[in-house]
C-alpha positions as CSV (number, residue, x, y, z in Angstrom):
1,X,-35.6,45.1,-18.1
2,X,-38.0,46.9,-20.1
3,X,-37.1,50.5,-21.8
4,X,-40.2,52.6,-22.4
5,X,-38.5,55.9,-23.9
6,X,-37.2,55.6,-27.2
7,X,-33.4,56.4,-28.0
8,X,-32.5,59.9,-29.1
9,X,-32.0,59.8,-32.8
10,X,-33.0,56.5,-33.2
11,X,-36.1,56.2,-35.1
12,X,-38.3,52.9,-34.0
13,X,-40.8,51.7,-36.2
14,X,-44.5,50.5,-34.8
15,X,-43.6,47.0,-36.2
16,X,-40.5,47.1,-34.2
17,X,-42.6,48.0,-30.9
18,X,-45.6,45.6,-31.3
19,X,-42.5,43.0,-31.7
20,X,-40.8,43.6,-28.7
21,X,-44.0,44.0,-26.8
22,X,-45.0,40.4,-28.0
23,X,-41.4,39.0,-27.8
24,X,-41.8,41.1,-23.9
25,X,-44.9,38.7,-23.4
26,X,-44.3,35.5,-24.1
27,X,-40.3,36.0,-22.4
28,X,-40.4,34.0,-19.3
29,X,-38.3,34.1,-16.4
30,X,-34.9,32.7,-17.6
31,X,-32.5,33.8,-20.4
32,X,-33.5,30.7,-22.4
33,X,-37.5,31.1,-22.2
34,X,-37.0,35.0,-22.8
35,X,-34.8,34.2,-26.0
36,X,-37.1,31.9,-27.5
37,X,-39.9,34.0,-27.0
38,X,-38.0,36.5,-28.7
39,X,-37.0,34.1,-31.4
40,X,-41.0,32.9,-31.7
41,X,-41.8,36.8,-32.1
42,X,-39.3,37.2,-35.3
43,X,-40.2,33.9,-36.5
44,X,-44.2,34.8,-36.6
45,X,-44.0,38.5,-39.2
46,X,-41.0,36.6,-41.2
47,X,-42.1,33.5,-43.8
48,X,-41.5,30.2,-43.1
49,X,-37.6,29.2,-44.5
50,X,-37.2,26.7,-47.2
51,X,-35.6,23.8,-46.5
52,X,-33.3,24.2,-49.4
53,X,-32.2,27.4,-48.1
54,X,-30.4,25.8,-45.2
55,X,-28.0,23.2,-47.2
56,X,-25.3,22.7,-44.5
57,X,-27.7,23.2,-41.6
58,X,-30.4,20.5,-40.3
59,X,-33.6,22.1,-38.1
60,X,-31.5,19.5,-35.5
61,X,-28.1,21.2,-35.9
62,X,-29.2,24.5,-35.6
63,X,-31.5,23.5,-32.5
64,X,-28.1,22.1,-30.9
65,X,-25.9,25.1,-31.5
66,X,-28.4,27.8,-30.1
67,X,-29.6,26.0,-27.1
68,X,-25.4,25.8,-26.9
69,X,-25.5,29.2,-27.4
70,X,-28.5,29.8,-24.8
71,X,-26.7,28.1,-22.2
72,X,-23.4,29.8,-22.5
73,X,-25.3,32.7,-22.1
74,X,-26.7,31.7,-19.1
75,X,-23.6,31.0,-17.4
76,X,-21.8,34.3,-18.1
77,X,-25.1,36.2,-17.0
78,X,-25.0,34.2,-13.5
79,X,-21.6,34.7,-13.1
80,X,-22.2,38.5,-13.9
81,X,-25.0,38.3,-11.0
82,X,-22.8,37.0,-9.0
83,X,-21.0,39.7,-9.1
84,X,-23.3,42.2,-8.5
85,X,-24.3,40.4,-5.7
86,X,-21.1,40.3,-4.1
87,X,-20.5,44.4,-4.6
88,X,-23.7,44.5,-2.9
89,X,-22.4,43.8,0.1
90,X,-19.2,45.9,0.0
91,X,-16.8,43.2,0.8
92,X,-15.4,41.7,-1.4
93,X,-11.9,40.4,-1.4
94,X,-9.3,41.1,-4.0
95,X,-9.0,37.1,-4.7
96,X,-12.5,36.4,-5.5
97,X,-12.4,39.6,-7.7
98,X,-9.8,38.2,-9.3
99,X,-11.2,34.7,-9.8
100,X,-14.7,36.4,-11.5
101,X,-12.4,38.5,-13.8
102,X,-10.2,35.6,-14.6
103,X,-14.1,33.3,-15.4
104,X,-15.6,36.4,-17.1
105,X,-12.9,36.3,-19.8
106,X,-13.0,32.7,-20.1
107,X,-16.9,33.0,-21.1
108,X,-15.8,35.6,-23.3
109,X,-14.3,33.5,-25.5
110,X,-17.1,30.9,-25.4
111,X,-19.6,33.2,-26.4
112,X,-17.4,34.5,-28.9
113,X,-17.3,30.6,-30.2
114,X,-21.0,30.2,-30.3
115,X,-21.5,33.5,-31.9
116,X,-19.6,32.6,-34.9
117,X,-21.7,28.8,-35.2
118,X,-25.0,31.2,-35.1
119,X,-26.2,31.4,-38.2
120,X,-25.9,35.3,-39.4
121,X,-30.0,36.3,-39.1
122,X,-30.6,34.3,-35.5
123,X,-31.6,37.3,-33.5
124,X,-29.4,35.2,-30.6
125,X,-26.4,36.0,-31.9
126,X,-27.0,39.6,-31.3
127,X,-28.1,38.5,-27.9
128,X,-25.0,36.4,-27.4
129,X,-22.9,39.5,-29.0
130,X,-24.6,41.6,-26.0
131,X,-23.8,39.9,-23.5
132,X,-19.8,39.0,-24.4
133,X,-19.6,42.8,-24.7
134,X,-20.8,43.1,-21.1
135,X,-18.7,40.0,-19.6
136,X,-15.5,41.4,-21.3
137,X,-15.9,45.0,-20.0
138,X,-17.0,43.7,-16.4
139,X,-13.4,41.7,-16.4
140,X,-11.6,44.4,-17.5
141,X,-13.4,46.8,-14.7
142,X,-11.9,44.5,-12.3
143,X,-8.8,44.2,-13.5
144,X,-8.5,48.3,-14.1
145,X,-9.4,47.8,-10.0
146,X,-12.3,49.8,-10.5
147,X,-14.3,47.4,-7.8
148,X,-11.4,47.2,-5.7
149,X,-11.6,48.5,-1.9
């Protein structure tokens, strides 16, 4: 999804643009192609890290724990699609709504787990942040019955 109007109040920079038009580029058509080319964007206007400045963290480790993260992701964003899907067709029963609810707060808690192994300026872990905002308020919609017939 692609905002063209900037936010009221919220001043955005020309650096900040030409980024997310470049990370808006190279995103492909999953979550995981889309967040690397996001992560490729910051990664090409920052300078390369040193090696020393990652003492606990190998280039391996890291690699591990977001494509962790990436795939958590993934799996609370189907399961919110799936959703949509289903309201789509305006019957839905109370069970399956129950069942999403009761699996949205379940990847709540694993993107919350993967957000805190993110190191602290990985652009996904605002992503990942995002989206556990979105799965908890979509479980507590159901369970508040606001999808209920």
């Amino acid at each position: 999804m692609k905002i063209d109007a900037d936010l009221p109040g919220i001043p955005v920079t020309s650096n900040q643009k030409q980024r997310a038009e470049n990370a808006h580029s190279k995103a492909g058509g999953t979550f995981a192609e889309s967040l690397r080319g996001a992560m490729n964007s910051v990664h090409e206007t920052e300078a390369p890290l040193q090696t020393a400045s990652l003492p606990h963290m190998t280039a391996t480790t890291q690699t591990r724990v977001q494509i962790d993260a990436m795939a958590v992701g993934e799996q609370a964003l189907s399961l919110m699609e799936h959703l949509y899907t289903r309201l789509d067709d305006h019957r839905i029963p109370q069970g399956l709504l129950d069942t999403i609810a009761s699996g949205l707060s379940d990847q709540v808690k694993q993107l919350q787990t993967v957000r805190d192994e993110l190191e602290d300026g990985d652009p996904l872990k605002q992503t990942i942040e995002q989206i556990g905002i979105l799965s908890a308020v979509e479980a507590a919609k159901i369970n508040r019955g606001d999808y209920s017939s």
